[in-house]
C-alpha positions in Angstrom: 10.1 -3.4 -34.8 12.0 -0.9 -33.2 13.3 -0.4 -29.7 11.2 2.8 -30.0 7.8 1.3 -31.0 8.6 -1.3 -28.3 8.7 0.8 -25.5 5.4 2.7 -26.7 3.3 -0.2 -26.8 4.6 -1.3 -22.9 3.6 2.3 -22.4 0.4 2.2 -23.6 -0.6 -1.5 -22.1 0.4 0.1 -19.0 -1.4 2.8 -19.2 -4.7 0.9 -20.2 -4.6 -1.4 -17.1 -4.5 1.4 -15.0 -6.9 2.8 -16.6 -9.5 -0.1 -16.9 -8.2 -0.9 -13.3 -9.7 2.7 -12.2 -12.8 2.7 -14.2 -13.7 -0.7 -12.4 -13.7 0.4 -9.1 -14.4 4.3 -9.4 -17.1 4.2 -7.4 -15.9 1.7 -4.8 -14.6 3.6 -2.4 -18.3 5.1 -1.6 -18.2 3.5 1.7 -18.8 0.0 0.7 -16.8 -2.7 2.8 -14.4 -5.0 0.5 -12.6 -7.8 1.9 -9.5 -6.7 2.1 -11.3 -3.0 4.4 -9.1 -3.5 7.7 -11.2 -3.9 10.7 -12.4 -1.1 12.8 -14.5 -2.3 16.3 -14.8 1.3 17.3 -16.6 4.6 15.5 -19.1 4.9 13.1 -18.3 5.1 8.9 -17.7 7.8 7.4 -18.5 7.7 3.3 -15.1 8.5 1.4 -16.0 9.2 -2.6 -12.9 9.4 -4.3 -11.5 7.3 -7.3 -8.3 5.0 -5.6 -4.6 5.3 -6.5 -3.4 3.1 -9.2 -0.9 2.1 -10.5 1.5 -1.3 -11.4 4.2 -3.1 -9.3 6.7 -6.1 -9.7 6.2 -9.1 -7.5 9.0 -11.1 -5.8 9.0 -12.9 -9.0 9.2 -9.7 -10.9 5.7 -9.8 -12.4 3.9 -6.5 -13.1 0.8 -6.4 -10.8 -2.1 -3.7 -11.0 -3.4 -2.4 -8.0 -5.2 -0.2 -6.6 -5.7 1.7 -2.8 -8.7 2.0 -1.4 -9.5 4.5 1.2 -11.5 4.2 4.4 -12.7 6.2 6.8 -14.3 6.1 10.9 -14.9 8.6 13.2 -15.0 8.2 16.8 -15.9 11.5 18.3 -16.6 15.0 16.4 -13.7 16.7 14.7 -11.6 13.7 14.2 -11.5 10.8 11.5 -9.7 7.9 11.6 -8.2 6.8 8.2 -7.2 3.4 7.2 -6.4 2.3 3.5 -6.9 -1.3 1.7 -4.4 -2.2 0.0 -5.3 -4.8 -1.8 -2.9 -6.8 -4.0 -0.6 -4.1 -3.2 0.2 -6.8 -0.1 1.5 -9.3 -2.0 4.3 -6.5 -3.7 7.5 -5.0 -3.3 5.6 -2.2 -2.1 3.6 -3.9 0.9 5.8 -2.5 3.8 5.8 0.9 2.0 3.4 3.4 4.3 0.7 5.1 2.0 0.8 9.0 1.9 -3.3 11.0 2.5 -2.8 14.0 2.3 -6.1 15.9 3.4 -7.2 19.6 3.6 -10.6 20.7 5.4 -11.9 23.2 3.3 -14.6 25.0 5.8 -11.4 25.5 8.6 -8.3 25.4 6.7 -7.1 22.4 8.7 -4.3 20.5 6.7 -2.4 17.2 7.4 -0.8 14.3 5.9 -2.1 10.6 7.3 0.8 7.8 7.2 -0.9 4.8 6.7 -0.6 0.9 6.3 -2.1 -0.8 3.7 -0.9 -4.4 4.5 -1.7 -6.2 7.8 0.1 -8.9 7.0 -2.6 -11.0 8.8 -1.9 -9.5 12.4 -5.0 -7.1 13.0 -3.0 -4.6 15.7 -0.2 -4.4 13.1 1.2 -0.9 13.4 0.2 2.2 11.4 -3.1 0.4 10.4 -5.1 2.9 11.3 -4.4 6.9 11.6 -6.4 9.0 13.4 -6.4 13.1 12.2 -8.0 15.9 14.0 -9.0 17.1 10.4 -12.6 19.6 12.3 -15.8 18.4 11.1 -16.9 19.7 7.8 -15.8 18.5 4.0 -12.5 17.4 3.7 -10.7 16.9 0.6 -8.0 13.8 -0.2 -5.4 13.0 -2.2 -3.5 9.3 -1.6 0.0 8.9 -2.9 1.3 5.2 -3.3 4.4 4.6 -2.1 8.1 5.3 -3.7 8.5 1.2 -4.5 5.8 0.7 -6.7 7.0 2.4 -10.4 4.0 3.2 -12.1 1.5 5.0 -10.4 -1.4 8.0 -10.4 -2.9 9.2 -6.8 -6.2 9.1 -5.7 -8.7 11.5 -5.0 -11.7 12.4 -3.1 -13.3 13.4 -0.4 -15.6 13.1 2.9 -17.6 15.0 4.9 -16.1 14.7 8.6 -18.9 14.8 11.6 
């Protein structure tokens, strides 16, 4: 075997995890809690459909781990929706301290922003950058989450939500 037909077979395994990774949760973002959803006391849900980022990391111990991040989203007053992302096994990665890009555009006011967000609470519920709060307007409001830099393989989520 070559170092050529080597590399494409890493490719393509990699590729199918992420793959199979997305098709198992496409849906899960609908505004169904998960256990790793950081808690909100305040604000009502607001239903996110998107299909999570991917992708694969290394571990401290340099093992490739899928993962994907999960976006949620509250509102606590008209106009404004306050974003928070689960990150899964993301947290136990070289990535975990990485903040995760949402980019999001309201498409009935033009309104455009990027949320900085953390997926890893590392246990501590008040840890910083948790939670995000953007004064997207109310009306639907398009996403797009980038994973961050650390992790080497990855493909962005995308999605949407219709802010109150």
């Amino acid at each position: 075997m070559t170092m050529r037909t080597g590399w494409k077979r890493k490719l393509a395994a990699m590729g199918a995890a992420i793959t199979l990774a997305t098709l198992g949760v496409a849906g899960a973002g609908a505004g169904t809690a998960t256990a790793d959803e950081p808690q909100r006391v305040t604000g009502t849900k607001v239903p996110v459909w998107h299909v999570p980022a991917t992708g694969i990391t290394v571990s401290g111990l340099l093992v490739p781990t899928p993962w994907l991040a999960v976006v949620y989203a509250s509102s606590d007053q008209p106009g404004t929706v306050t974003f928070s992302v689960g990150g899964g096994s993301l947290c136990s990665t070289n990535a975990a301290y990485r903040p995760v890009q949402l980019h999001w555009a309201n498409v009935s006011n033009g309104r455009t922003g990027v949320a900085h967000v953390q997926p890893c609470s590392f246990g501590d519920p008040n840890y910083p950058g948790l939670f995000t709060t953007a004064a997207t307007g109310s009306g639907p409001v398009a996403i797009t989450l980038i994973v961050p830099a650390a992790a080497p393989a990855t493909l962005p989520g995308v999605g949407g939500l219709l802010a109150p």
